[in-house]
C-alpha positions, 0 to 999 in steps of 0.5 A, spaced: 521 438 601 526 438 597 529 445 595 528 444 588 521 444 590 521 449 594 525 454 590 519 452 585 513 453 590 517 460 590 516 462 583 512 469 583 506 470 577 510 470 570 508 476 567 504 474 561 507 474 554 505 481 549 499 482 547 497 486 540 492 489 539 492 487 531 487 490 526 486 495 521 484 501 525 491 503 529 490 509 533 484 511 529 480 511 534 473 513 530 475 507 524 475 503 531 469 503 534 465 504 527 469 497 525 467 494 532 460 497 532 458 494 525 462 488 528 458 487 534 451 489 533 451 492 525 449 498 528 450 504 523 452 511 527 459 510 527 460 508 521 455 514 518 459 519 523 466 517 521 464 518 513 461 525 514 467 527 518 473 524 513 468 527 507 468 535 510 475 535 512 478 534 505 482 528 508 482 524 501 487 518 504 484 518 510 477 516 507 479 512 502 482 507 507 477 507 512 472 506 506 475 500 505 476 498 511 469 499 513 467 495 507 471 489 507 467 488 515 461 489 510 463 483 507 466 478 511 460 478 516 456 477 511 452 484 512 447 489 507 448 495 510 450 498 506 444 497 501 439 499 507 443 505 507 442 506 501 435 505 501 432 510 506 437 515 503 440 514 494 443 520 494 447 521 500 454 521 497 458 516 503 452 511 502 453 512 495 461 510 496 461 506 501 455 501 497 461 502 491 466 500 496 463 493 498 460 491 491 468 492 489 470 487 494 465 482 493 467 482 486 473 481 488 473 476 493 468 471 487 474 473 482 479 470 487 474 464 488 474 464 481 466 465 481 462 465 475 458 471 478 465 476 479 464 478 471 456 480 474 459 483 481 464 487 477 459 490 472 454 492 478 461 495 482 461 500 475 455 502 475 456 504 483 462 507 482 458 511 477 453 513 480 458 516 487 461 520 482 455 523 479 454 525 487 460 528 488 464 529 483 471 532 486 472 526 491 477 522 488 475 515 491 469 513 487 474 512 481 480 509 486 474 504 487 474 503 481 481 502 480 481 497 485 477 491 481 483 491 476 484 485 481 478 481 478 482 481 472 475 481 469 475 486 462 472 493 464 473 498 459 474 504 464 481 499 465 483 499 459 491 500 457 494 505 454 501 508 453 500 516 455 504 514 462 505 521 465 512 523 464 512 519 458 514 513 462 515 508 458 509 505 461 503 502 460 497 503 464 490 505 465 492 511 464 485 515 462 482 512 468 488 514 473 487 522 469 481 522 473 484 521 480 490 525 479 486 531 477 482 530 483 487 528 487 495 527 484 498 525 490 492 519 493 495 514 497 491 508 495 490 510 487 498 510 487 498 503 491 493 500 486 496 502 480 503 500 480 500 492 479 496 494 474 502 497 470 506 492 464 511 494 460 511 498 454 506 497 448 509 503 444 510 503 436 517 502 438 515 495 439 509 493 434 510 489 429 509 491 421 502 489 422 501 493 427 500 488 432 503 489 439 508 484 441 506 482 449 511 485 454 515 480 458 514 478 466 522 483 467 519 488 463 513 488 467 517 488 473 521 493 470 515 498 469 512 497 475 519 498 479 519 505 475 512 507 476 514 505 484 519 510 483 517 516 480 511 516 485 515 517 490 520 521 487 513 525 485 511 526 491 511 532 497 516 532 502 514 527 508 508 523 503 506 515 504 509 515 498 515 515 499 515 509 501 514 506 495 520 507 493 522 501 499 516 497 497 518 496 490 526 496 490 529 493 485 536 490 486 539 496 483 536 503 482 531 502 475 534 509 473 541 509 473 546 516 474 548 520 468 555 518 470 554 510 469 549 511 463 556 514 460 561 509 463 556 503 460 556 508 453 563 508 453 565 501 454 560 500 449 563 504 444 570 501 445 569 494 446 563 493 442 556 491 444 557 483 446 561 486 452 555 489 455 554 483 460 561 482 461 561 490 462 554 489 467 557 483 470 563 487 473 559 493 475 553 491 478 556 489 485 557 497 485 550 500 482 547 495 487 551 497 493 549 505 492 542 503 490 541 500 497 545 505 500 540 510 498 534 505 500 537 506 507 538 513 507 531 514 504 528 510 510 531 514 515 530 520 513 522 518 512 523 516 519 526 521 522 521 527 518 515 523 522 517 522 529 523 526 531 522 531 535 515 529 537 512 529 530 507 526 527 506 522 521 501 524 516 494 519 515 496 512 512 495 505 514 498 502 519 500 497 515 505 502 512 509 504 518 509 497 519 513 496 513 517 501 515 520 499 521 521 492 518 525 495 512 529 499 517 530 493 523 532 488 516 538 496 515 539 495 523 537 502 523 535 499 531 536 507 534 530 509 527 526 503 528 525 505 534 522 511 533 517 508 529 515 502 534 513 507 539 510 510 536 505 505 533 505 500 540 500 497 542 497 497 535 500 492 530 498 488 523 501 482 522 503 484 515 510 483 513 511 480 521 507 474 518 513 472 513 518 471 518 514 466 523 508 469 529 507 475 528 507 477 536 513 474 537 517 476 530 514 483 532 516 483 540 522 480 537 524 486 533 522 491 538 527 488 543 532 488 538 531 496 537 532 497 545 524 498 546 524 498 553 520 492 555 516 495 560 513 499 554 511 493 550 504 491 551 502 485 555 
């Protein structure tokens, strides 16, 4: 036997490469066997279990994110029971919800479809919505749900727009449906999540025409509002919120509300060369304000890191999808040391969002990990 084939037979067991355990449920461990027993045999205990737990704490993201959840399995296999549910018990407020939930994402599946029926879904998902409401009228999440078939795109009046942005932010929004969950719940992690896309730029009176019709925002005035709603929501926001991250997941290039200090350099400038200098004067000091805007990004993340996980900490309720955002902004920052906080924490849980944009999501992941000094002996196999 040669000694290349020797040395061949020699080799031992490779171990296996990383293995992920991906789903929505992460380290909550009830949404995972509810998730499995609707997955597996349809079965409705869990599920019912979970709702009443969520419903009695108060925990309001944690029941709107595992009523999402739970719907979305609803719907892709194909399931009704939730309207079972409903039928042996029409005024059990979580049937009631989750029924509204599901009728929500149907919709919003035949709208992406482009189905004739989204419009029929939409108005059905309304009236659920309703009817959740009246059953219990402090939880948040029924009017959440309703705030999430903006994605269909199809013309409800309870998602009308207006102008009465909270703060007077030159906004516009669905603002008399978002009063509703802000007085319920004023810091709802979902409800912020699905309002910033909604938003557009100002309609104000600024901007009507003399015949008072108003004139359409522009794509960057849309973006700009919707970097500027990102921003006030987490600037709103206590201490240690998920909300915080929206300020990383919507940034602009540069801080949309600049510093008192530059507001009057620009004024100046404009003052003394006159106002066809304004984009020379932004050519030159871009540069600068986007070099502080990300500096302060970068500060912002890890100081959320460090108040979640340092010293055995843990962070508040929030998708999985959230803290991987965060280890993915913070590894792009190399803030490897940070990063690595929130990897081992989420370890051996994962979603393959944002992984996905750069390649396979286990490698890019496992990659990031090593990067981030993750020992590779705590890594899943």
């Amino acid at each position: 036997m040669s000694a290349a084939v020797a040395s061949m037979t020699n080799v031992g067991p490779q171990p296996a490469a990383p293995a992920w355990l991906w789903g929505p449920a992460g380290r909550d461990v009830q949404l995972a066997r509810a998730i499995s027993d609707l997955t597996t045999g349809g079965y409705l205990g869990s599920t019912r279990e979970l709702l009443a737990s969520v419903r009695t704490s108060f925990d309001r993201d944690r029941r709107a994110y595992c009523t999402s959840v739970l719907a979305a399995v609803i719907v892709r296999r194909h399931l009704h029971i939730d309207e079972q549910w409903l039928s042996d018990e029409p005024k059990n407020s979580d049937a009631l919800l989750l029924h509204a939930r599901v009728l929500a994402v149907r919709a919003i599946h035949a709208a992406r479809a482009n189905k004739p029926s989204a419009s029929k879904l939409a108005a059905r998902a309304v009236e659920a919505c309703r009817n959740a409401v009246w059953a219990a009228d402090p939880d948040p999440t029924p009017w959440v749900t309703l705030l999430s078939l903006g994605e269909t795109g199809v013309p409800l009046p309870a998602l009308r727009l207006t102008t009465d942005a909270p703060d007077g932010l030159p906004v516009s929004g669905p603002w008399p449906l978002f009063a509703e969950i802000f007085r319920r719940d004023p810091h709802n992690r979902e409800a912020m999540h699905r309002l910033i896309p909604r938003c557009s730029g100002p309609y104000t009176a600024a901007l009507w025409t003399p015949d008072s019709t108003p004139i359409p925002s522009t794509d960057e005035m849309d973006a700009t509002a919707r970097e500027q709603m990102a921003v006030w929501a987490s600037d709103s926001a206590p201490a240690g919120s998920p909300l915080k991250l929206l300020r990383l997941m919507h940034a602009p290039a540069r801080d949309p509300f600049p510093n008192a200090a530059e507001e009057m350099r620009l004024r100046n400038h404009l003052h003394t060369h006159g106002k066809n200098s304004r984009e020379q004067y932004l050519r030159e000091r871009l540069p600068a304000m986007e070099e502080r805007w990300r500096l302060a990004l970068r500060a912002d993340a890890v100081k959320l890191a460090n108040t979640w996980f340092q010293n055995g900490s843990q962070p508040p309720y929030m998708p999985l999808s959230d803290l991987s955002f965060l280890a993915y902004y913070l590894h792009q920052v190399r803030e490897y040391s940070t990063a690595r906080l929130v990897l081992t924490w989420m370890i051996p849980h994962a979603t393959t969002d944002p992984w996905k944009h750069d390649g396979d999501p286990g490698a890019v992941l496992t990659k990031t990990c090593l990067d981030c000094h993750v020992p590779p002996s705590s890594l899943p196999r």
